[in-house]
N, C-alpha and C positions, 0 to 999 in steps of 0.2 A: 113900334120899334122894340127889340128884342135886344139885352145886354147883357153881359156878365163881365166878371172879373173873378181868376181865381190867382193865388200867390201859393206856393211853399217856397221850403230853403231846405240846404245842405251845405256841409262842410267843404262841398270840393270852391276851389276860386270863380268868379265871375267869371276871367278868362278861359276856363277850362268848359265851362257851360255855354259862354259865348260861342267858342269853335263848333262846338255841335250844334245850336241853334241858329246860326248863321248859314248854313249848308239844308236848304231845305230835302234835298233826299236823303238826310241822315235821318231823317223826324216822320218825315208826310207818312209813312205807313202807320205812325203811333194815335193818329185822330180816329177815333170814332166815325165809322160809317166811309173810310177811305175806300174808294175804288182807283182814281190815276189821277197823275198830274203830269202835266207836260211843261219842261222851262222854254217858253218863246225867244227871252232875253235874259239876260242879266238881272231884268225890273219887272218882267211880265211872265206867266204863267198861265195853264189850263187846266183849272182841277174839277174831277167829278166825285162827290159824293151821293149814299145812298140814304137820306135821310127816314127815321123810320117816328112817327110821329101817333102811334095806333092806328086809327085808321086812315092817317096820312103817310102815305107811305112814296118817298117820289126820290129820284136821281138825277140829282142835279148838278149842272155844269156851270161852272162861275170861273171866269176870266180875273185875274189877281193883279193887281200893280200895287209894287215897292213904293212907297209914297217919301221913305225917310230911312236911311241907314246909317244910325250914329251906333257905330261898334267901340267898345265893348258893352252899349247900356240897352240900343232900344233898335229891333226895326218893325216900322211901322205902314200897314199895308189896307190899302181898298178893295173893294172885289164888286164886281158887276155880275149877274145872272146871265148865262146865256139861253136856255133855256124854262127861265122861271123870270118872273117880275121881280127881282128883289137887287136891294144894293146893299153898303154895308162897309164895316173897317173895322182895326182890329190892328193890334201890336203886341210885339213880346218884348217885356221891360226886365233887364238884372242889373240889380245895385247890390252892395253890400248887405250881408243879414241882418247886420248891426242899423242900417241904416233904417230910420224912422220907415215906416210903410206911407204909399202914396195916399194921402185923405181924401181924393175922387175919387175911389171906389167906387162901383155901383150897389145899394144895397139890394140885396131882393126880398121880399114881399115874406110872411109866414106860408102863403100857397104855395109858391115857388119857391121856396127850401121843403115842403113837403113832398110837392111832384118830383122833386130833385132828387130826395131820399128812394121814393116807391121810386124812378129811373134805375137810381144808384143802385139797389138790390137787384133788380131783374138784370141789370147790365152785367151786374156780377156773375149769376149765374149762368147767361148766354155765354161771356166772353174772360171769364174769370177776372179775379182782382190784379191789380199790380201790386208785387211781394216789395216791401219797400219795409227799411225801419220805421214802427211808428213814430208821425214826428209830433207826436203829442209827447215833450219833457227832452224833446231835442233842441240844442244850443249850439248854435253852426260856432257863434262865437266869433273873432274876429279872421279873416281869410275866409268866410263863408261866403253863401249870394241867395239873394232871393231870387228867383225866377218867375213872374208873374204874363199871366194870359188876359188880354183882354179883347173883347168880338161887340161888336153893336149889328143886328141882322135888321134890316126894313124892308119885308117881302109887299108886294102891292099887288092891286087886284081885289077880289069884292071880299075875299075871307081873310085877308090882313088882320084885319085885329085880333079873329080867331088861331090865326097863324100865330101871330104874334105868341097871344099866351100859351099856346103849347108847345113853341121853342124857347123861352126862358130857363125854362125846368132842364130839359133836352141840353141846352148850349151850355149852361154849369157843367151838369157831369161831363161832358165833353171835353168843357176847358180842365178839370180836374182831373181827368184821365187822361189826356197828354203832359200837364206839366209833369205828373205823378209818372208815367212811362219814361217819356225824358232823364228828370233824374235819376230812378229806378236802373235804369239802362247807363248811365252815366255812373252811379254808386256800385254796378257789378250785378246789382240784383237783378228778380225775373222783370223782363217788360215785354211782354208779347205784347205785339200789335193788335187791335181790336178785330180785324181778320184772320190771326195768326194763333188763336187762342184752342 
């Protein structure tokens, strides 16, 4: 099984971050490797990404269900493969900036903050960066929001474990480059979509 969790913040309010994260086609084209999504319901969707993994290269369709929508803090969602063996879940959490960080984090490994970095860099230059204030010495302060991403992927099948470790890396930047886009796009700055670059 494959996990991450990424967190920033900004000064604008929970509420104001909520509205745009609560509306998935204000966002879906901001993920990494997006191709389409379709809303079935209210609680169900059909999304296909083009996951690029070196020499794993595949496009994949996974069926999405809302599991949990407590607004203004968390909605929390599973996803099923449709055409790949894999299952999985995954929620977008904003509390206040101020507010301690969640201590279940997932941590990742010194490999996978390395593969994360050599990702980070070449994703850069395929799809540029998102123009954002640096939030290193930034202090959202009180009326801020943390925004946090977290994904758990469990692909199955005989290359699973290898799967495994080469989307850890993969699914960091990922989650880093949509919350980073999100706000980005939310604070006025650049945030071209990872297709849109």
């Amino acid at each position: 099984m494959a996990e991450t969790e990424y967190s920033t913040t900004t000064e604008l309010p929970v509420e104001t971050v909520w509205a745009f994260v609560s509306e998935m086609d204000q966002w879906a084209t901001m993920l990494t490797g997006y191709k389409t999504h379709e809303k079935q319901s209210q609680t169900d969707s059909l999304w296909t990404l083009k996951g690029d993994l070196g020499i794993l290269q595949r496009t994949v369709q996974f069926r999405v269900h809302v599991t949990d929508w407590s607004g203004p803090a968390r909605v929390a969602f599973e996803l099923e493969g449709v055409n790949e063996v894999l299952e999985g879940s995954g929620e977008f959490l904003l509390t206040a900036a101020d507010a301690p960080p969640d201590a279940a984090r997932s941590r990742s490994g010194p490999i996978v903050r390395l593969m994360a970095r050599i990702l980070r860099f070449f994703h850069g230059l395929v799809h540029g960066r998102v123009e954002r204030e640096a939030e290193a010495g930034r202090n959202p302060g009180a009326g801020g929001s943390r925004l946090s991403f977290r994904l758990r992927v469990d692909p199955g099948g005989p290359m699973a474990p290898m799967v495994n470790k080469l989307m850890e890396p993969a699914m960091l930047v990922a989650a880093e480059n949509l919350c980073g886009r999100i706000i980005a796009h939310l604070e006025g700055g650049s945030a071209p979509g990872p297709n849109q670059a």
